[in-house]
Structures are given as structure tokens and as C-alpha cells.
N, C-alpha and C positions, 0 to 999 in steps of 0.2 A: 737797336736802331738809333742813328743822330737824331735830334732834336733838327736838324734842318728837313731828313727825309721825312720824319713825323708832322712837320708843319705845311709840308709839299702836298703831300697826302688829304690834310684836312684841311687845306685850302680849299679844294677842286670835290670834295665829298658833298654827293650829292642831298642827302641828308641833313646836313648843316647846313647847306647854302637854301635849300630849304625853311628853313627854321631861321637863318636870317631871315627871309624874304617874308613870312609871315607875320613880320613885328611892323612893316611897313617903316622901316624906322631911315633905310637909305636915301640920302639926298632929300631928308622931311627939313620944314622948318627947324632953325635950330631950338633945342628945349631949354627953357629955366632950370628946371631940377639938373638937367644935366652939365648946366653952366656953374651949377653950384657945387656939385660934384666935384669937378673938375676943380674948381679953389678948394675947396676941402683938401686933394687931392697934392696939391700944392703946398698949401698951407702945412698940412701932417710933417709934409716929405722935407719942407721947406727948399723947395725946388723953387725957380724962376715960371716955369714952365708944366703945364698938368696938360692931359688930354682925356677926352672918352673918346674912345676909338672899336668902330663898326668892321672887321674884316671882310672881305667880300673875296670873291673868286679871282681876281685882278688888281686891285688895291684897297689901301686901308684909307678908310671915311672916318673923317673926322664929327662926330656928334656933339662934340664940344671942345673948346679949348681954351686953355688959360696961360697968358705971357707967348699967342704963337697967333696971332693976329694977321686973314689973311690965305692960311693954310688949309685947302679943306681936305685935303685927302695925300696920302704917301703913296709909293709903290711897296711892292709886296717882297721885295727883297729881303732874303734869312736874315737871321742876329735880332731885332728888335719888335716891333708890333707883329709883324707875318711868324714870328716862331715864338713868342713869347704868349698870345691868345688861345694855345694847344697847351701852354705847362698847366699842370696838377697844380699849382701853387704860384703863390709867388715869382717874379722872374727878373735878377736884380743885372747888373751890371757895372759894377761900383769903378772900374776907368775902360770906356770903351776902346780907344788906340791899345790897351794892353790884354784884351779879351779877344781869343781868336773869333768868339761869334759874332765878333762886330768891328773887328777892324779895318774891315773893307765894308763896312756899310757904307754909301752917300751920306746920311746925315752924320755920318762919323767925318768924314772925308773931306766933305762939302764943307759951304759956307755956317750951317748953322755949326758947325765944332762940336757936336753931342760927345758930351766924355760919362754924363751918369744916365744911366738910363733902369726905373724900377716898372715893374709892372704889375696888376693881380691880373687874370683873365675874368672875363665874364662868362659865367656860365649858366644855362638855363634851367630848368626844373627836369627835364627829361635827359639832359647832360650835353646839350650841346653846347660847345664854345664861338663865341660871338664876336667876342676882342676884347679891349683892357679899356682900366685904368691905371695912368700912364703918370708918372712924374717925373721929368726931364729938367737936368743941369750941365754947364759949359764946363762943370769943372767935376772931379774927382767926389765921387761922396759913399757912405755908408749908410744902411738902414738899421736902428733897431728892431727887436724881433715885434715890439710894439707898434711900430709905425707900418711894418710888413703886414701885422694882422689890420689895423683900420685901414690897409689900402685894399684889403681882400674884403672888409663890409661894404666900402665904401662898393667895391665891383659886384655883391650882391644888391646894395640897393640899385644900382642901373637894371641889374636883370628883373629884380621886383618891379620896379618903373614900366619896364618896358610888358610883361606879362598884365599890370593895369593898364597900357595903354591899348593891347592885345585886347582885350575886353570890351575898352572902353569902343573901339572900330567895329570887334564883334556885336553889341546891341545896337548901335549906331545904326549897323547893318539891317540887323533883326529886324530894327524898327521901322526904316524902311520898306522893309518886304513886307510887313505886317502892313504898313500905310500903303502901300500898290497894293495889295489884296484886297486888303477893304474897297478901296477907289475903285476895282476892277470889278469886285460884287454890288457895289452901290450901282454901280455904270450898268453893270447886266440887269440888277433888280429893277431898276430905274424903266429902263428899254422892254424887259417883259413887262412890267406894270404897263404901258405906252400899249405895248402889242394887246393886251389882254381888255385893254378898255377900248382899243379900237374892233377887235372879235365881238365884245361882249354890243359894239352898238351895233354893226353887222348885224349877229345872229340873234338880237333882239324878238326880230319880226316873224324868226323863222322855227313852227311845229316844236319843241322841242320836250320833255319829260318835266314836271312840275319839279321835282326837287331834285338834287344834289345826285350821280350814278357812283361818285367817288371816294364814298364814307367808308367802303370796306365792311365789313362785318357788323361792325358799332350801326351802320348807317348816317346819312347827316339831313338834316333836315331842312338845309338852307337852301335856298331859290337855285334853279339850275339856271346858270349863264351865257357858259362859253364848252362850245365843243372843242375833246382833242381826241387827237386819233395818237397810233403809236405807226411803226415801222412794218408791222403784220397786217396793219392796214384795220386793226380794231379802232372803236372809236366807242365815247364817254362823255357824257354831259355833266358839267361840273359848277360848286360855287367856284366864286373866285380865291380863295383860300385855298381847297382841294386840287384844285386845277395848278395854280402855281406851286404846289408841291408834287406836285406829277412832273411836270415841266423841268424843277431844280431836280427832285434827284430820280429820275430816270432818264436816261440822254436820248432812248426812244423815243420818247412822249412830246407832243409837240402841239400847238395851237391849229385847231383844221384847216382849210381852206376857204375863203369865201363859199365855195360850193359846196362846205359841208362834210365833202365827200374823202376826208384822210388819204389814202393814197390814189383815189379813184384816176384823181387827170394826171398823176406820174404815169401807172399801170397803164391806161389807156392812150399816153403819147403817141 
């Protein structure tokens, strides 16, 4: 299979556009680490020109760039970022105009005159590929096999970057939903507290059993307060302690009614 149908294919792969989309990393602010990357990238290659670059389903995102000021994203056209982010390795191109996989590219063709173009892919920890880092020049060049392997660390540390920043969105989240939890328990505890002190001055005045009906087996000893009845239409006099945990964890159980009476003036509607 070409190297063009292999990159067609896992362009449009729903699994990897996936696993991009999970990094949140498309159209985010641009990153430092990734601005540094990319002059490393440059620097190694001794290119004019470095990029990190995001493949997407439709074009290549630019996450960073260095000497291309301006540029945020490519199209997805074969020969350079869209089939070079699917190779096993390294992906060099040492004179564009004389490579048939890129001698019709645009930025071959076009005004920027791309003649070197090197790339590593980026790849994830579960294997999926994301796109490069990129070192681009106007004129004819060669990589050593040395400069070839710090272009493929260098395309590790973005995938490591991006798995911390993975994380760092995932607790962020957590935290979040941990903090509405709480809020949403504080808020209910809060409003049964309310409910429980307005029952308990209610049914104050009203006959009820000297102590606690809600100790279970142990027994409890504490004053009896506030009546609750359940869905069966039983009913319990209870401290306030017993009662509020009748309340919390049974969803039948519920504070009585003025009249006392648990289900009596539903039943009798």
C-alpha cells in the first residue's frame, strides 16, 4: 500500500481523530513548551523554519512554529505533514521539486518554495499518530542519522506534554465535579436542616413517644422530635440525628406532614 493511501485512511480514522480530540489541544492557546520545541527543532535541523503540527480530519494545525509567522494551519494535501504523521519513523525529503511525493505539493509549488522538508510523527502511548515535528528549508538539505533521532525525542516530548496536559484537564475536571457535589450536598443538607427545624417546632406540641423509635436494635435514647413516615404510609418518631439519616439514605422516608398523618391526605385526596 502507498504511503499516500495509508495517510488517506488515517486521516478520516475514527479512532485517532478521537484520541486527537481528547488532548483538547486543537485551536487551544498557543503553548511555551511547544514554541520551544519547535526552535529546538530548528536549531538540530538547522532549518530556517520548525513547526509542531496537530493533524486533524481536514487540515494540519499548527501548535507551534518557528521562522513561519502567521501560519496557523495547512491543508491536508499527500507528500508532507498529512502522510508524513502516519510513517513508522522519521519522514525526510531532502529536495522537494525532485521527490515525486511532493512535487506537486502547494507549498512546494507555491510561494513559500519548500525544497527540505524532515519530519518525526508524533505518537501516543496507545499508538495513535497525531502529527510532527517538522523542520522546513528553501533549499536542498540532508539529515544525519543523529539529527533524525533528536527530531523523533523531540516528537516524544510533545506526545509526553500533551498526555500531562491530558491529566492536568482530567483533575481539573474531577475537581470540579467533586466541588458541585459537595455544593449540591451542602445545599440539600442545608434545606433538610431548614425542613427538620421547622417539623420539629410544628410537632413540638403534638402527643408524641418520650424517646428516639429510630435507634434500631441498639435503641437510642435521645428525645423524640420530629415525625417521619415512609411510602407504605409507616411512620417513626425520631431524634434529629436518626431522622436525618433516614431521610439521607432511604429515598422513601420523608419528614410527615403537618397533620402528622404520612400518607393519610395523599390516600384520602
Amino acid at each position: 500500500m502507498s504511503i499516500t493511501t495509508d495517510s488517506t485512511i488515517a486521516l478520516t480514522d475514527p479512532a485517532r481523530l478521537a484520541a486527537v480530540r481528547r488532548y483538547e489541544i486543537l485551536d487551544a492557546p498557543t503553548d511555551g513548551q511547544f514554541d520551544t520545541i519547535a526552535a529546538a527543532a530548528a536549531a538540530v535541523c538547522g532549518t530556517p523554519i520548525a513547526t509542531v503540527s496537530i493533524v486533524d480530519a481536514d487540515r494540519v494545525w499548527f501548535a507551534a512554529t518557528r521562522g513561519l509567522d502567521g501560519v496557523a494551519q495547512v491543508g491536508t494535501e499527500p507528500g508532507l505533514c498529512a502522510s508524513a504523521f502516519c510513517a513508522d519513523g522519521p519522514y525526510v525529503v531532502n529536495d522537494a521539486v525532485a521527490d515525486p511525493r511532493t512535487l506537486d505539493h502547494p507549498l512546494v509549488r507555491g510561494e513559500l518554495g519548500l525544497r527540505f522538508y524532515a519530519a518525526a510523527p508524533i505518537v501516543t502511548a496507545d499508538g495513535h499518530h497525531l502529527g510532527t515535528v517538522t523542520a522546513i528549508d528553501g533549499i536542498p538539505r540532508e539529515l544525519t542519522d543523529a539529527q533524525k533521532t533528536v527530531l523523533g525525542h523531540l516528537a516524544d516530548q510533545v506526545a509526553q506534554h500533551l498526555e500531562l496536559r491530558l491529566a492536568t484537564i482530567q483533575a481539573v475536571r474531577a475537581e470540579r465535579e467533586l466541588r458541585t457535589e459537595a455544593e449540591q450536598r451542602a445545599a440539600a443538607a442545608a434545606e433538610l436542616a431548614a425542613q427538620m427545624r421547622t417539623a420539629a417546632t410544628k410537632q413540638a406540641a403534638t402527643p408524641h413517644p418520650e424517646r428516639c423509635e429510630l435507634g434500631g436494635a441498639r435503641g437510642c435514647t435521645a428525645p423524640a422530635e420530629i415525625k417521619v413516615a415512609d411510602s407504605w404510609g409507616d411512620s417513626a418518631w425520631g431524634c434529629t440525628t436518626h431522622v436525618e439519616e433516614a431521610v439521607i439514605n432511604v429515598t422513601s422516608v420523608y419528614i410527615a406532614n403537618e397533620e402528622l398523618g404520612g400518607l393519610a391526605a395523599y390516600l384520602n385526596r
